[in-house]
TIROSE-508149 format. One record per residue: residue in one letter; y, z, x of N, C-alpha, C, O in turn. Coordinates in steps of 0.2 Angstrom, whole numbers, plus 5000, padded with zeros to 4 digits. Layout:
BEGIN
aYZXYZXYZXYZX
...
This chain:
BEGIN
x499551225093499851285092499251335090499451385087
x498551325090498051355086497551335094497151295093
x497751355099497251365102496851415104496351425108
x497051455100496751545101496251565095495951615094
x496251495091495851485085495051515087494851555084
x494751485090493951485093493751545096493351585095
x494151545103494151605107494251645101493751655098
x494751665100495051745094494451765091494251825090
x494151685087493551675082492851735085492551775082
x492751705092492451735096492551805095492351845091
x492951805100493151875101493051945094492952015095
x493151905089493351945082492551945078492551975074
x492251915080491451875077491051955075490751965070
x491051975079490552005080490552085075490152105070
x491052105079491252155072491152135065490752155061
x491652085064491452055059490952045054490852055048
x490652015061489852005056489352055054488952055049
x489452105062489052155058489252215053488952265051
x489852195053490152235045489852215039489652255035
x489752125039489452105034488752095033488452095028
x488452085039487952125039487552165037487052165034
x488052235041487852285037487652285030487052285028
x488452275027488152265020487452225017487052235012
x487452175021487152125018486052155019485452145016
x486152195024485552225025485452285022484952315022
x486152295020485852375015486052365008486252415005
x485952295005486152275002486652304996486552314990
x487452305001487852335002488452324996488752364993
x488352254995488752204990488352224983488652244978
x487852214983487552254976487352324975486952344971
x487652354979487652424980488452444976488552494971
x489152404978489652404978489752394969489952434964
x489352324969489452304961489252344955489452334949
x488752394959488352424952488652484952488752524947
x488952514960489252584960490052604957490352654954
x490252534959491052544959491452474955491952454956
x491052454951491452394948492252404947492652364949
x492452454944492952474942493452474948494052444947
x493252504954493552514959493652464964494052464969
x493252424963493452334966493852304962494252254964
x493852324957494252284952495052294955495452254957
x495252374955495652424957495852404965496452424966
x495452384969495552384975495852304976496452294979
x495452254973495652174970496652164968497152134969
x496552224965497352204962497752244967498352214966
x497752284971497952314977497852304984497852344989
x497652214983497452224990498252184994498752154991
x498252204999499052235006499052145006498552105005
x499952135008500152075012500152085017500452135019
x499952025021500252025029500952045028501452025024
x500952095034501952105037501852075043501552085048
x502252055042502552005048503352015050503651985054
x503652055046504352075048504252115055503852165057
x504952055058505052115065504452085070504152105075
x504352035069503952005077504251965081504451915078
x504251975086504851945091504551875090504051855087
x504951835093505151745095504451745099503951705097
x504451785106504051785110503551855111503551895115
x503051835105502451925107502151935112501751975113
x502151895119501751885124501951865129502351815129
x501751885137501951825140501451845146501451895149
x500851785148500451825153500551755159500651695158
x500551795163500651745170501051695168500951645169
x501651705166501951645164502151605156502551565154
x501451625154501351565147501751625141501751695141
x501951585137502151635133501651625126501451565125
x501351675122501051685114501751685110502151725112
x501851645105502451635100502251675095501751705095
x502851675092502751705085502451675081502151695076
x502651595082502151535078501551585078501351625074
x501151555085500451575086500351625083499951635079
x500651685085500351765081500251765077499651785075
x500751715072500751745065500051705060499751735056
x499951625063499451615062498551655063498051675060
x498651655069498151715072498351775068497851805064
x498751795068498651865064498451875056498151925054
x498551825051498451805046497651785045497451805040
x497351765048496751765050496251825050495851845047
x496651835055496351915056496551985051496152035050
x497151955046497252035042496851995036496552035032
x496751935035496051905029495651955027495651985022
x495151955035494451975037494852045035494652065029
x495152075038495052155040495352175032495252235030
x495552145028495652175021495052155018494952185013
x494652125019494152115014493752165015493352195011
x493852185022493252235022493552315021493152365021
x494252315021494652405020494352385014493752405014
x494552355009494152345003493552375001493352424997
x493152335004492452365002492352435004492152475000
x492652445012492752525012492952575011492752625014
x493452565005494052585003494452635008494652685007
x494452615014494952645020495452595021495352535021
x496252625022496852605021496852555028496552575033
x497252485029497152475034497752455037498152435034
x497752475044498352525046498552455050498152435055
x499252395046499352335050499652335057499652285061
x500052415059500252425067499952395070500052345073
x499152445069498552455073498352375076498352355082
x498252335068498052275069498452235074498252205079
x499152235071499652185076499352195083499152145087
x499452265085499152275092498652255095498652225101
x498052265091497552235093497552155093497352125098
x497852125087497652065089498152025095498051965098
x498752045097499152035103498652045109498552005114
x498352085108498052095116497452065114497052055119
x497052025108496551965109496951925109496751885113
x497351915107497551845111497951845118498251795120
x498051915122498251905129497551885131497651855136
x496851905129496251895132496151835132496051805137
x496251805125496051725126496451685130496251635133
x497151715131497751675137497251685142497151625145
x496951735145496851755151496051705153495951675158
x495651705146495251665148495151585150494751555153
x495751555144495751505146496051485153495851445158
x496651515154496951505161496251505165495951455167
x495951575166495251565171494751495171494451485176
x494851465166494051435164494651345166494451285168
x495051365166495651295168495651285175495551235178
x495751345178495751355185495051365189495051395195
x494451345185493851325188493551255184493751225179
x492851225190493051155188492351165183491751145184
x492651185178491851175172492151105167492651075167
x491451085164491651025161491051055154490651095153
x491251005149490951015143490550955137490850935133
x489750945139489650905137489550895131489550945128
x489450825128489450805120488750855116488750875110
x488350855120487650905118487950975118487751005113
x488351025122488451075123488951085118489051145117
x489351045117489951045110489451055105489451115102
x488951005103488750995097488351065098488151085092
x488151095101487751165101488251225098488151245092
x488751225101489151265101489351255093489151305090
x489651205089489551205086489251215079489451225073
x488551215081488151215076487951315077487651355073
x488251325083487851395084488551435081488551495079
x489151395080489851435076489651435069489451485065
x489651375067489351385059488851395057488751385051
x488251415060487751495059488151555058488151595053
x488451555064488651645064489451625058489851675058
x489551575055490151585047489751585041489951605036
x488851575044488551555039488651515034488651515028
x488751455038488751385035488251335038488151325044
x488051285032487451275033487351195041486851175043
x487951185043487751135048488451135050488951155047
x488451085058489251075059489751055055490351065054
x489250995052490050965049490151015043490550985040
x489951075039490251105035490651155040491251165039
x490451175044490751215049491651185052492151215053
x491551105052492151065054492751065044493251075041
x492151055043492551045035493051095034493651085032
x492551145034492851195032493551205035493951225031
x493751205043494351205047494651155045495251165045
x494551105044494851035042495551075035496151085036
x495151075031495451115024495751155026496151155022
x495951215031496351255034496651225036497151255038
x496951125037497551115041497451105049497851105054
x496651095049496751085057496451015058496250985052
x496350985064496350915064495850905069495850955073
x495450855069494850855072494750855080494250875084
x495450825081495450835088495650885091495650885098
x495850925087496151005089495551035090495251045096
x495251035084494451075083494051055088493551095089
x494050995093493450985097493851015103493551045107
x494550995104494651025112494451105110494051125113
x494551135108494451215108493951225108493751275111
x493351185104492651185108492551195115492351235119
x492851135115492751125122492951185125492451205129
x493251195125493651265127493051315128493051345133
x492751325123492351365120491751355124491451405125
x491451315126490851315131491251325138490951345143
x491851295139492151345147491851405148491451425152
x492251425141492151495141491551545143491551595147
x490851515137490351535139490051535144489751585146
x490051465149490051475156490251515160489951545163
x490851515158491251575163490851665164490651705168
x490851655155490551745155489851705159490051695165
x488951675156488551655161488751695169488751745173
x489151625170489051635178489351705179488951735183
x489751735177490251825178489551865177489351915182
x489151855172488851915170488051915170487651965169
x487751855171487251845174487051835165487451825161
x486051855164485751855159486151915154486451965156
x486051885148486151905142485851935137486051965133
x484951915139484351885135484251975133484352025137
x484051985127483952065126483252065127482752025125
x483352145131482552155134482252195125482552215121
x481552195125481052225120481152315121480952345116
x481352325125481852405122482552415119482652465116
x482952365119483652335117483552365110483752405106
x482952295108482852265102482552325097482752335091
x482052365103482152395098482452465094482352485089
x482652485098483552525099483852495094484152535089
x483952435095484352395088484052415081484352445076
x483352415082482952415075482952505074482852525068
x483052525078482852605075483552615072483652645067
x484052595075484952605073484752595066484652645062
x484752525063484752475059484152535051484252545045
x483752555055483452575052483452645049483252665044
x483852675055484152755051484752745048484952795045
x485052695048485652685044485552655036485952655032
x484852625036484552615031484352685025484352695019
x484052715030483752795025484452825025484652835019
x484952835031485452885027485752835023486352855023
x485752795019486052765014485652795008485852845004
x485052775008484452795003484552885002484252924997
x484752905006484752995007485253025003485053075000
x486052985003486552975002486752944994487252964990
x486252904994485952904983486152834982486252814977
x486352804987486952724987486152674985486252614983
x485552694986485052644987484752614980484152644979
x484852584977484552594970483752534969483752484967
x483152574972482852514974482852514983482352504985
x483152514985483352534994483152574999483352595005
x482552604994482252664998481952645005482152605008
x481552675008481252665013480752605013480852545016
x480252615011479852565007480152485008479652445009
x480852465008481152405006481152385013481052325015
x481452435018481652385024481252365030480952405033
x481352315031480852275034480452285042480552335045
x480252255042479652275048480052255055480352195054
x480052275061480352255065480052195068480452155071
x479352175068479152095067479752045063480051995065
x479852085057479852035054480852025054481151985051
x481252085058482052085059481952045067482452035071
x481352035069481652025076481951975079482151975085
x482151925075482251855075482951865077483251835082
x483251905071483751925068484151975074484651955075
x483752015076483952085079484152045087484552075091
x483851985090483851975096484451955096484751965101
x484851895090485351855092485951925090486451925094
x485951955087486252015086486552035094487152035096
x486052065096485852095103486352065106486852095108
x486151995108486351945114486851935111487251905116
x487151935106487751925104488451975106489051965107
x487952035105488452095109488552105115488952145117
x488052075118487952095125488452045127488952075130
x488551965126488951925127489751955126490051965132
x490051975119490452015118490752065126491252055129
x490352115127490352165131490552125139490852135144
x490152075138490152025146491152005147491652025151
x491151975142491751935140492351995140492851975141
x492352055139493052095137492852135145493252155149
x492152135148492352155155492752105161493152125165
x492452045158492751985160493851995160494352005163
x493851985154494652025152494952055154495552045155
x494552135155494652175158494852175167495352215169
x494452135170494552115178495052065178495252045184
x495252035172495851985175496552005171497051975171
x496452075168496952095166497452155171498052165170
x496852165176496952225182497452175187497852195191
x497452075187497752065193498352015190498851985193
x498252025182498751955180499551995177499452055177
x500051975175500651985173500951985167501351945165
x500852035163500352035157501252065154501552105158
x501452055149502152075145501852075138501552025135
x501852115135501652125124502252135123502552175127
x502552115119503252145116502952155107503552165104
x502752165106502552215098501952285097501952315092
């Protein structure tokens, strides 16, 4: 029932991370603590429940397969976690229509990719699992697979769930690879990445959020570039993968009912 776990994961990573990111680069969380204790506190006691009233039996049906309401709801719950912890930080209201929406149509994408990646003959090795892996629990920011495994275990999922959806998940990869060719970001990407990265650091410091976060603090693009390329390639992959989506969404038989 949690096959849309990884893919979703995928699919949702990215945002995500550079949300937290952000913060994490503009040293965003101790910006919040010193600026607004009061107001997290205030946001902490007001933070929204998932609604879930009113989702049909069947939110989906692509080519045949149907998205349950089971499946949504755990998928969606997932998904309204992340996105309230971050209206929070941003104190902008977060509108669950929107979300329902959005995440029905990630998981018509994930239907659509697995169907694809089923309907070609990839295979998935014990080394490219354990990659996959190890490169998942990087981007949750935990320190090796098996904290990475643990971690979903304690959610209720079961070890052999969690590797077929790997498994899945290097289909996947393959699939965007072969669709979209290299990924690898060229040294104008990077540093396009680093100049963004970098004036969103000064309008912080400009804006008075910086205490200590002046100019002076942020780092040398030598020394983000480690940083700045998995970023890059990680969005480029993103971009690959919803064009991917997008081309199998133009011939498949696609039903949302929320």
């Amino acid at each position: 029932m949690k096959k849309f776990v990884m893919v979703m994961m995928t699919l949702s990573l990215a945002a995500v991370l550079a949300a937290c990111g952000g913060s994490d680069g503009g040293s965003g969380n101790n910006e919040g603590n010193n600026n607004g204790q009061g107001e997290q506190a205030s946001g902490q006691q007001e933070m929204p429940q998932p609604d879930l009233e009113g989702v049909p039996d069947v939110v989906a049906k692509v080519n045949g397969e149907e998205i349950t309401k089971k499946e949504f709801e755990s998928t969606y719950k997932g998904q309204f976690q992340r996105m309230a912890m971050q209206s929070q930080m941003s104190g902008q209201k977060l509108d669950q229509d929107k979300l329902k929406k959005q995440t029905a149509e990630g998981m018509v994408g994930s239907e659509l990719l697995i169907q694809e990646v089923n309907n070609r003959d990839y295979e998935a090795s014990q080394k490219e699992v354990d990659e996959t892996l190890n490169e998942l629990a990087k981007q949750n920011q935990l320190g090796s697979k098996d904290e990475f495994l643990s971690a979903l275990k304690e959610q209720g999922m079961k070890e052999d769930e969690i590797m077929s959806q790997v498994e899945t998940q290097v289909k996947v990869d393959k699939l965007i690879s072969e669709e979209s060719g290299s990924t690898e970001p060229t040294e104008k990407e990077l540093k396009q990445a680093y100049d963004q990265f970098k004036s969103q650091r000064e309008q912080m410091s400009q804006n008075g959020n910086g205490n200590g976060n002046g100019g002076g603090d942020i780092p040398s693009y030598e020394e983000m570039k480690s940083d700045l390329k998995t970023q890059v390639q990680r969005q480029k992959e993103m971009e690959a993968q919803q064009k991917i989506i997008d081309q199998l969404r133009e011939k498949a038989d696609v039903t949302i009912n929320i």
